[in-house]
N, C-alpha and C positions, 0 to 999 in steps of 0.2 A: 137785372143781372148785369154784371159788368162786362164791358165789351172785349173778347181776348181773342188775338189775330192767331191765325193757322201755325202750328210749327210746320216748319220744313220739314220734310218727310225724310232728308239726309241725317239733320240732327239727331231727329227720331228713331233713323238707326243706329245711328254712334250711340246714342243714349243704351237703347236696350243690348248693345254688344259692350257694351260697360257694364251692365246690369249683369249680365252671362259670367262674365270674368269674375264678377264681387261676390254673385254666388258663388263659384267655382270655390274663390280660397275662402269663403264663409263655410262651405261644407268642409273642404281641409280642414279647417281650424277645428270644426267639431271633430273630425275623426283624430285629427291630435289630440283633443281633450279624452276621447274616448278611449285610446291606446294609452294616456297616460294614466287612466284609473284601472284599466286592465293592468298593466306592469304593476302598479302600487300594489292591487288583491295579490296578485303572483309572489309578491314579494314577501308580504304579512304570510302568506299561506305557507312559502317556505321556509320563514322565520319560523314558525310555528313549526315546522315539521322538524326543523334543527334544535331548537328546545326540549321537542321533545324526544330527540334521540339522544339529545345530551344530558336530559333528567336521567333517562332508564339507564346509561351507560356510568350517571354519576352516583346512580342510588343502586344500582346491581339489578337494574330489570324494576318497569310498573306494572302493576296490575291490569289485569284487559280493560277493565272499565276505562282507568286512565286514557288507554289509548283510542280507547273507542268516543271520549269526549273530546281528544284533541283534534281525532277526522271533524265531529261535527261542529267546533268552534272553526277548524279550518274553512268547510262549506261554506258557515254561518259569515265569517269573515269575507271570504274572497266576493259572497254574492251581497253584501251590503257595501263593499266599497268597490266591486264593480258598476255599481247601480249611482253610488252616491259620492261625493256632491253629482248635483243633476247639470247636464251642458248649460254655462250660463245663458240666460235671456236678457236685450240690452229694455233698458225701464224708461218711463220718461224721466224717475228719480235719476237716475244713471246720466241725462244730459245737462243737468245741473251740477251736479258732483263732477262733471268730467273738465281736465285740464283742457285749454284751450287748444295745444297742441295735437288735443284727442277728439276735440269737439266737434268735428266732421264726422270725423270713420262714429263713435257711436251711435250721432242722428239718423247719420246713412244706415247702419243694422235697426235702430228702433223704428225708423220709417219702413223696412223694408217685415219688418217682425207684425205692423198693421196693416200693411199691405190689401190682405185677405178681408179688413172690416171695410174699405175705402169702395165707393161703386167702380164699377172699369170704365167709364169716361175717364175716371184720375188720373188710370193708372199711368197715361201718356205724362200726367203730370210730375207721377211720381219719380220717374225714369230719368225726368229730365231734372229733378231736383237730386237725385242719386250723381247725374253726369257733375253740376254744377258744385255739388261738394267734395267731389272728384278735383275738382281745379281750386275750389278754395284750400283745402287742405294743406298745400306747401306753404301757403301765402299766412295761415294761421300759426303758422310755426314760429314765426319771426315777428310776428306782431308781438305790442306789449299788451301781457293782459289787464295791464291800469286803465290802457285808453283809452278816450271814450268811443274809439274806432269797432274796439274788441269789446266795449258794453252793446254797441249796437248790433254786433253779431250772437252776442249770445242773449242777446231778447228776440230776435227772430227765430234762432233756433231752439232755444230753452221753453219760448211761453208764446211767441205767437203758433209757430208750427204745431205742438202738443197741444197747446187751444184748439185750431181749428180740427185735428182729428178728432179727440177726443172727444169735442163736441158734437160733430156728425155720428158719432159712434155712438151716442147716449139716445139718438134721432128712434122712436120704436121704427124697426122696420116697415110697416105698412104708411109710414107718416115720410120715409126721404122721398119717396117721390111725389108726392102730392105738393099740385103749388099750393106757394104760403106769398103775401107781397108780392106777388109778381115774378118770383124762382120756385125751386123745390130744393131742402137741405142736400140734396146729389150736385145738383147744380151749381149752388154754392160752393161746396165743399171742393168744387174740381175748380170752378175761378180762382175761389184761393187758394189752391196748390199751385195753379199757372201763375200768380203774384208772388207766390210766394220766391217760385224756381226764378222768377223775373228778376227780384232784388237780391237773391244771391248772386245770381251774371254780374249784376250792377254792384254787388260790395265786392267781387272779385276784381272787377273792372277796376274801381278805386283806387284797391291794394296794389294794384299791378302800378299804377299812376304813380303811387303813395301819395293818392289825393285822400289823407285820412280826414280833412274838413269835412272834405262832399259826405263821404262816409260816414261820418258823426252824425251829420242832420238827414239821413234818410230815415230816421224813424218817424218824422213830421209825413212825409211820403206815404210811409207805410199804416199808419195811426189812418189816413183819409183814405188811402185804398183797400185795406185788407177788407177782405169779406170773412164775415163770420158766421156759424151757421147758432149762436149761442140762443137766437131769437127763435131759433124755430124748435126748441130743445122740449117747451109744454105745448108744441102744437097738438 
């Protein structure tokens, strides 16, 4: 198991009163999404209802049927686009396809979307990997995405990060805690979220430098520390 020193218990509150906050406007955002599909059915519904007082007015009065299909196209409408599209959910496709300038706040919701499949030893990890792309964020903005600065960030975040959950996540339940080598895929999977929160400090640290050299070769770093739990995937 790889050896990883104690966070400060200060950080680790910063961290989860960050975490508080991201939820906060995470839930906003969805009840904006939800208020905007409520307005849109209200809308269709009273679209509909103005068609159809503008047919009977234009043809001298409809039939009851008529208007008794227009209530239930109305119902039929407002609760299929009440309902749909559904709140989006952020994907690991999602952190590939996202612009650089995006490619924090997505990891941060899709890391925070697995949350729930991760053991809670992590989640100290997770928290802290939430804070640290909290501070990379401005720094991504200005970078180029040709460099090989911004290749080394969106390999940690695109394919190492989505590697190591996703592979503890495939772990059958009865098998992460069981040692395997000398760990158990729990164990692992939290080392390498603490490596992982590690070298984002450290590409942040860089950026701030604008030591984009140092930056370019931490993937040699990362390649000999990452812990994987991919070996223990047919335990």
């Amino acid at each position: 198991m790889a050896e990883r020193r104690p966070v400060p218990l200060s950080i680790l509150r910063e961290a989860r009163k960050q975490r508080a906050l991201r939820l906060r406007r995470a839930r906003q955002q969805r009840w904006q999404w939800r208020m905007r599909r409520l307005r849109r059915a209200i809308a269709a519904v009273v679209a509909i209802a103005l068609a159809t007082i503008a047919a009977g007015i234009g043809f001298g009065g409809l039939p009851d049927n008529a208007y008794l299909l227009a209530m239930l196209l109305s119902f039929v409408t407002f609760c299929v686009l009440a309902i749909y599209p559904p709140t989006p959910r952020a994907r690991a496709e999602d952190l590939i396809e996202a612009d650089l300038p995006e490619l924090a706040a997505t990891t941060e919701l899709w890391l925070e979307s697995r949350r729930n499949a991760l053991p809670p030893p992590a989640l100290d990890a997770v928290d802290m990997i939430g804070a640290r792309l909290e501070q990379l964020a401005p720094q991504l903005e200005t970078l180029d995405p040709a460099s090989p600065a911004s290749r080394e960030v969106r390999k940690l975040l695109t394919e190492h990060l989505p590697s190591l959950v996703d592979s503890y996540a495939r772990v059958p339940a009865g098998l992460r805690g069981r040692d395997h080598a000398g760990s158990t895929p729990a164990a692992q999977v939290t080392d390498g979220l603490h490596v992982i929160a590690r070298e984002i400090e450290a590409m942040s640290f860089d950026l701030s430098r604008n030591d984009l050299d140092s930056l370019a070769v931490r993937g040699r770093f990362l390649e000999s520390k990452y812990v994987t739990t991919s070996g223990n995937e047919n335990s």
